[in-house]
OpenMM code with the backbone's topology and positions (N, CA, C; nanometers):
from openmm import Vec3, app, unit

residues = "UNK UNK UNK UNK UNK UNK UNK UNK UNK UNK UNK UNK UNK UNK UNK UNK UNK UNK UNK UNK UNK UNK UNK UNK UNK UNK UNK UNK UNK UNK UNK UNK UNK UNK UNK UNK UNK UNK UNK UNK UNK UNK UNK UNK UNK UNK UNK UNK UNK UNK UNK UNK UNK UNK UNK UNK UNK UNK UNK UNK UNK UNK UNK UNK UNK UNK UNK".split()
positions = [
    Vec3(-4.7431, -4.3473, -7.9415),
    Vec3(-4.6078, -4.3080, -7.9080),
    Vec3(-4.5535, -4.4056, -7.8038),
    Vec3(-4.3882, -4.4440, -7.7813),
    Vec3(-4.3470, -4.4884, -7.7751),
    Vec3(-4.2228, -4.4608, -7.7129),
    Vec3(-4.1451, -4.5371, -7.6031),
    Vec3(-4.0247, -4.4453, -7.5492),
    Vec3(-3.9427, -4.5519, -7.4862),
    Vec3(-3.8454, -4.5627, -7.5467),
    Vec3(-3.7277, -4.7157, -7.4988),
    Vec3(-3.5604, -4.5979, -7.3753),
    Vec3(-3.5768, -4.6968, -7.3109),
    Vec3(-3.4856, -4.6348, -7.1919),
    Vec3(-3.4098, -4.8019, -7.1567),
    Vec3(-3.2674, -4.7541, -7.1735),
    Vec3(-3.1231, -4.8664, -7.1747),
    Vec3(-3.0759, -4.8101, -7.0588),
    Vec3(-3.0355, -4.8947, -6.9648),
    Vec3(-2.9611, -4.8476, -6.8646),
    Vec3(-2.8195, -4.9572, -6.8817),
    Vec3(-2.7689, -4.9067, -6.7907),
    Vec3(-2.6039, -4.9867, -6.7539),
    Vec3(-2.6226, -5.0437, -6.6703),
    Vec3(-2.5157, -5.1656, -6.6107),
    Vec3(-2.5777, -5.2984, -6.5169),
    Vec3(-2.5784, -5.2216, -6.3746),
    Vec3(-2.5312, -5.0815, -6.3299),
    Vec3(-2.5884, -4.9971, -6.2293),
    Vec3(-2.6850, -4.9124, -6.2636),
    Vec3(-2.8242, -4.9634, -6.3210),
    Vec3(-2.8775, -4.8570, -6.3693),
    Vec3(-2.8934, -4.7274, -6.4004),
    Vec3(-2.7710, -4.7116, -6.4360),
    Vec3(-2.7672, -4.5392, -6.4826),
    Vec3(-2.8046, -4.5380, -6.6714),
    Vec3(-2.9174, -4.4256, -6.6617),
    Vec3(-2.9531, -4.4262, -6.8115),
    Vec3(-2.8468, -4.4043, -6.8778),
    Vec3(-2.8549, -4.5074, -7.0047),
    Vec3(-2.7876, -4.4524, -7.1615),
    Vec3(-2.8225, -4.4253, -7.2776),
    Vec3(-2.9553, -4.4759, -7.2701),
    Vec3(-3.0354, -4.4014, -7.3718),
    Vec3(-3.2045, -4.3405, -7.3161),
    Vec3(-3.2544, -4.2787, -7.3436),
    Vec3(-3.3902, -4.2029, -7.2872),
    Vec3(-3.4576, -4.1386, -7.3959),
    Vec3(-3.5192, -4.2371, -7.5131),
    Vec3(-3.5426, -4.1620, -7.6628),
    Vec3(-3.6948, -4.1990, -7.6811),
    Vec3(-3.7943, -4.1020, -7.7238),
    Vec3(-3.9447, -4.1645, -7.7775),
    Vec3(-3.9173, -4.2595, -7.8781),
    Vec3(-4.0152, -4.3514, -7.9441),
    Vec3(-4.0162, -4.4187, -8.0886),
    Vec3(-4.1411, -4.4005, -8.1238),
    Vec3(-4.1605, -4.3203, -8.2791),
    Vec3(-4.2707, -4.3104, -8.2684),
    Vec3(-4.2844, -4.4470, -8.3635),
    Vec3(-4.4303, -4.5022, -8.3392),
    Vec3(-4.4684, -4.7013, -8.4178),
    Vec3(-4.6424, -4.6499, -8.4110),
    Vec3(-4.6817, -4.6941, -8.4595),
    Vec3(-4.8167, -4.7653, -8.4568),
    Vec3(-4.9013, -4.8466, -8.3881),
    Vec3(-4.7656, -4.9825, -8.3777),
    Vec3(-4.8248, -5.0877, -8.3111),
    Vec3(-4.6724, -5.1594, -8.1732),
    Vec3(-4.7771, -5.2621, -8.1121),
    Vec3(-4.6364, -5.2643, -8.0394),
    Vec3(-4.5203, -5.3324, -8.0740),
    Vec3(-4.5720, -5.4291, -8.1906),
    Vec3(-4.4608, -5.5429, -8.3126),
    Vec3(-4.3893, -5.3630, -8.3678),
    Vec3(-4.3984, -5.2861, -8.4083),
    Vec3(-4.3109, -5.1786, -8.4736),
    Vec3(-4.2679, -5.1295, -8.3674),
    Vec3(-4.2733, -5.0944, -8.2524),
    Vec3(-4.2337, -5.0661, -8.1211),
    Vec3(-4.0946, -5.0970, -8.1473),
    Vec3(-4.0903, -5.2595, -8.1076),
    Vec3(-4.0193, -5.3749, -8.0595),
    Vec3(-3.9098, -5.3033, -8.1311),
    Vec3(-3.9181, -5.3715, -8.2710),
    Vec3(-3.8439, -5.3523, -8.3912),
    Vec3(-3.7552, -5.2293, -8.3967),
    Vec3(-3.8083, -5.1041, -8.4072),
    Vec3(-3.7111, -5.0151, -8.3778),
    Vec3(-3.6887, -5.0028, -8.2885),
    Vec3(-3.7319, -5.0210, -8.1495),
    Vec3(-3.6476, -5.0160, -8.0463),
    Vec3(-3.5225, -5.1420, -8.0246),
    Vec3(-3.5364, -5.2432, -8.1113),
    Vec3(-3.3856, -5.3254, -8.1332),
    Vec3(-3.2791, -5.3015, -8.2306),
    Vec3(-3.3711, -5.1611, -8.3456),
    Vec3(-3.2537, -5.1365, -8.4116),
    Vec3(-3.1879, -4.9993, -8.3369),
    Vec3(-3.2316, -4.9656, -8.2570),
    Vec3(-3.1845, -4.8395, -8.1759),
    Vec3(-3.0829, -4.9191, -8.0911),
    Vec3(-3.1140, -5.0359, -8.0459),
    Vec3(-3.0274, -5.1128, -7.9391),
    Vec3(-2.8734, -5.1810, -8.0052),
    Vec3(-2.9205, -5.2382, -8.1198),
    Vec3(-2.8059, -5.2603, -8.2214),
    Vec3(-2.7457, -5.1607, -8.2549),
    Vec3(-2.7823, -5.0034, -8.3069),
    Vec3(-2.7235, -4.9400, -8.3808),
    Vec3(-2.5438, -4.8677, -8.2260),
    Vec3(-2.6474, -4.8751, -8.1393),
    Vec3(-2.5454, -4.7778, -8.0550),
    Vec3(-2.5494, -4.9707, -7.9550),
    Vec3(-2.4816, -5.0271, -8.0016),
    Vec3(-2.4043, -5.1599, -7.9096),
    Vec3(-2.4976, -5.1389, -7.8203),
    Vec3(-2.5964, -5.1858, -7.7656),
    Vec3(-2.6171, -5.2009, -7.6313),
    Vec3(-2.7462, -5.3303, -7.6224),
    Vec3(-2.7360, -5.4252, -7.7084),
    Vec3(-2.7843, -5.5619, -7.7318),
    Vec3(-2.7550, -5.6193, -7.6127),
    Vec3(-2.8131, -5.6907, -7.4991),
    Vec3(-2.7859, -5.7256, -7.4110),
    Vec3(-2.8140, -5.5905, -7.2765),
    Vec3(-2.7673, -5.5684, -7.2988),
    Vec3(-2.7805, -5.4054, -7.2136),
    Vec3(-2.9742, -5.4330, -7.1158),
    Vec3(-2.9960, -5.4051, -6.9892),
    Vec3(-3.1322, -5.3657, -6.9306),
    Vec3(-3.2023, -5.2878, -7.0148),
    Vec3(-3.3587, -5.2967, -7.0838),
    Vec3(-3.4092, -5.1716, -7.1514),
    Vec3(-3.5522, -5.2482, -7.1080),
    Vec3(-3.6220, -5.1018, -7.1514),
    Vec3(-3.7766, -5.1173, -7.1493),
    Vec3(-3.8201, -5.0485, -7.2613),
    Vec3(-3.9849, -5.0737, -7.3016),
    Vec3(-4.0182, -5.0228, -7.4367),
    Vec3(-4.1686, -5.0180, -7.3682),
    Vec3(-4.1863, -4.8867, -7.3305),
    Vec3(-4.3467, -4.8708, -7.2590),
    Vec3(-4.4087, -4.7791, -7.3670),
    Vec3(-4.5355, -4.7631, -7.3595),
    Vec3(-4.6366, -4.7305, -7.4508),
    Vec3(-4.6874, -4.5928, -7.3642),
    Vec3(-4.6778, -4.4852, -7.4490),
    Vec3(-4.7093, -4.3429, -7.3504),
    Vec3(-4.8222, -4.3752, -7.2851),
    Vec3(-4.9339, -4.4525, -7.2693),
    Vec3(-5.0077, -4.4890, -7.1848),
    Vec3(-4.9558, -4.5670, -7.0691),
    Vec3(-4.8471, -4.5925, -7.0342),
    Vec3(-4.8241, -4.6914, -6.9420),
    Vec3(-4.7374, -4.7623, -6.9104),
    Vec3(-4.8092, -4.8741, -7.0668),
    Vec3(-4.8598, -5.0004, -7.0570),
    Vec3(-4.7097, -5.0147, -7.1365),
    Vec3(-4.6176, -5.1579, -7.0394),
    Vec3(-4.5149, -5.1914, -7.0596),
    Vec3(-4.4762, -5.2556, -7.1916),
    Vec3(-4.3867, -5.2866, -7.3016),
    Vec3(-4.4051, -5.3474, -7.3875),
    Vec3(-4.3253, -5.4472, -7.4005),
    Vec3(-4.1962, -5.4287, -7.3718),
    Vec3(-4.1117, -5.5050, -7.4015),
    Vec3(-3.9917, -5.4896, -7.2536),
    Vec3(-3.9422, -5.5629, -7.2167),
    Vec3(-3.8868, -5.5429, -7.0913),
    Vec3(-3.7382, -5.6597, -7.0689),
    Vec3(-3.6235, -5.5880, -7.0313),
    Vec3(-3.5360, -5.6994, -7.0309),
    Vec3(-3.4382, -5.6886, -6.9233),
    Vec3(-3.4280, -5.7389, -6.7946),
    Vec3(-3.3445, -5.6594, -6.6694),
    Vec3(-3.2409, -5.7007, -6.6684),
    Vec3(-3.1781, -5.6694, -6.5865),
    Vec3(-3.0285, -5.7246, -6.5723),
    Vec3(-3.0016, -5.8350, -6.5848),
    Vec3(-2.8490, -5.8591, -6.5906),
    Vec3(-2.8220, -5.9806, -6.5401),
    Vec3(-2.7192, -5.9713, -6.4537),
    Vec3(-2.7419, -6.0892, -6.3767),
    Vec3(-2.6431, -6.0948, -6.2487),
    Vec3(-2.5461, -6.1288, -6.2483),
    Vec3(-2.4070, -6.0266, -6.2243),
    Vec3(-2.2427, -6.0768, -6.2022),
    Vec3(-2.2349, -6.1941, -6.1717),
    Vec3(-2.1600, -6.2877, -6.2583),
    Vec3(-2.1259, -6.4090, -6.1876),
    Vec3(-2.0093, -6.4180, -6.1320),
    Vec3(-1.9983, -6.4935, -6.0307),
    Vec3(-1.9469, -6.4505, -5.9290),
    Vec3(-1.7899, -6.5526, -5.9699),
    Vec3(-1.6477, -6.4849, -5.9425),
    Vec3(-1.5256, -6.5447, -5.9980),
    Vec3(-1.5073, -6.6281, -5.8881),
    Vec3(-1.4548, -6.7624, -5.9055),
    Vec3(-1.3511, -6.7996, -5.8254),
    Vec3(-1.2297, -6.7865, -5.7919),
] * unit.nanometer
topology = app.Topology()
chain = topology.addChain("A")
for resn in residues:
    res = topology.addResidue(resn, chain)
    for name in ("N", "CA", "C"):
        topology.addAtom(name, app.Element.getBySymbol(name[0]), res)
């Protein structure tokens, strides 16, 4: 089992869903069609393994700053 969590660039959750996979390549995978399906490609997420163990991980990015 499997559990992907999207936050917003103030980390407030927008998604908080299990995936159930097998392996951590099927993990990945539906946790990018979960990310595609509801826009949030780019978006902070993680994809940890109910043991733990982190799988896939992608943090913010930083406002660039206007002139």
């Amino acid at each position: 089992m499997y559990h992907l969590t999207v936050y917003d660039q103030e980390g407030n959750k927008l998604v908080d869903e299990p995936i159930e996979a097998k392996s951590d390549d099927e993990a990945k995978k539906k946790g990018h069609t979960i990310l595609s399906e509801k826009e949030y490609q780019g978006y902070p997420f993680r994809i940890v393994h109910s043991a733990g163990r982190l799988v896939e991980f992608q943090s913010h990015q930083p406002k660039k700053a206007t002139p």
